[in-house]
C-alpha positions in Angstrom: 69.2 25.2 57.0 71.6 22.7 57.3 73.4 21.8 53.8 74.2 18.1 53.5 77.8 17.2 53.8 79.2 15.7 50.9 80.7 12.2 50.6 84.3 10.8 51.3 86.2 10.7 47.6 88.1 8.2 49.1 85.0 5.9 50.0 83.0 7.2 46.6 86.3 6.0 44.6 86.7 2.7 46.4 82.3 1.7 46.3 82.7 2.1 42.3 85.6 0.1 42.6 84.0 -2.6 44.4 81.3 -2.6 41.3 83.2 -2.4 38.7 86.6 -3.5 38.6 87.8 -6.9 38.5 91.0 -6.7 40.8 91.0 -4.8 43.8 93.7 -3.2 46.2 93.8 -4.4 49.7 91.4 -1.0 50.7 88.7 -2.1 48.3 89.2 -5.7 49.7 88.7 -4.4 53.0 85.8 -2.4 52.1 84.1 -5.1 50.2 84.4 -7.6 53.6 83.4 -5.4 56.0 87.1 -4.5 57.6 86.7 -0.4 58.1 87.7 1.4 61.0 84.8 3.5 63.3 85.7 6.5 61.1 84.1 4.7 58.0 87.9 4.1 56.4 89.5 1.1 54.8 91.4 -1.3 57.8 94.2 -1.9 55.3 96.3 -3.2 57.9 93.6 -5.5 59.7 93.1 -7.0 56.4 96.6 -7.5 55.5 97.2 -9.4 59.0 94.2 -10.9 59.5 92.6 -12.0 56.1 95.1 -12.2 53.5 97.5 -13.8 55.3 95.4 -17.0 56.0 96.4 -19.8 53.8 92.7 -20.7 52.7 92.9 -16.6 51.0 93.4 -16.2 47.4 96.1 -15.6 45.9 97.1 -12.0 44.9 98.2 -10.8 41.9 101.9 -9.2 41.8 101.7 -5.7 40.3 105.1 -3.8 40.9 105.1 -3.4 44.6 101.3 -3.7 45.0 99.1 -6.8 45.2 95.4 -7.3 43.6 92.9 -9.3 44.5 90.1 -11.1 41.9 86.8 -9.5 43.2 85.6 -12.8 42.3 88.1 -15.2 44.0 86.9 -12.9 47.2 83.3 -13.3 47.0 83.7 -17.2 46.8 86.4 -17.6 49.8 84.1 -15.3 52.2 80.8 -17.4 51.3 83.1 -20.5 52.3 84.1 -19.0 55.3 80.5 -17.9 56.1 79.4 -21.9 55.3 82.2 -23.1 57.3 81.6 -21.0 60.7 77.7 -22.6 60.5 
């Protein structure tokens, strides 16, 4: 019998994230718009240089050395994007 494997704590952490938080880390971001790599993780850095760097991205919020996103600044900008494209 073959025992199901169990999930990714780093994925499981970042999903209730995603639901419930109001800011989230660039891997959460990156989760939340699609941006993992084939292995199913985060693409921090394709996120970073590809998304949050655009001027039309919202702006981060400063904690220490880490930025935060509004889950709900993020939703809005990607349906614009998705509007804009056609």
């Amino acid at each position: 019998m073959i025992e199901p494997t169990a999930p990714d704590p780093t994925i499981t952490v970042l999903a209730a994230m995603i639901e419930g938080e109001r800011w989230l880390s660039a891997d959460s971001c990156a989760v939340l718009l699609g941006l993992t790599t084939p292995e199913g993780k985060p693409n921090r850095r394709g996120f970073l240089e590809r998304l949050a760097c655009r001027p039309s991205f919202p702006t981060p919020l400063q904690i220490g050395n880490e930025k935060k996103w509004k889950r709900s600044e993020l939703l809005r900008w990607a349906e614009d994007e998705r509007r804009s494209r056609g």
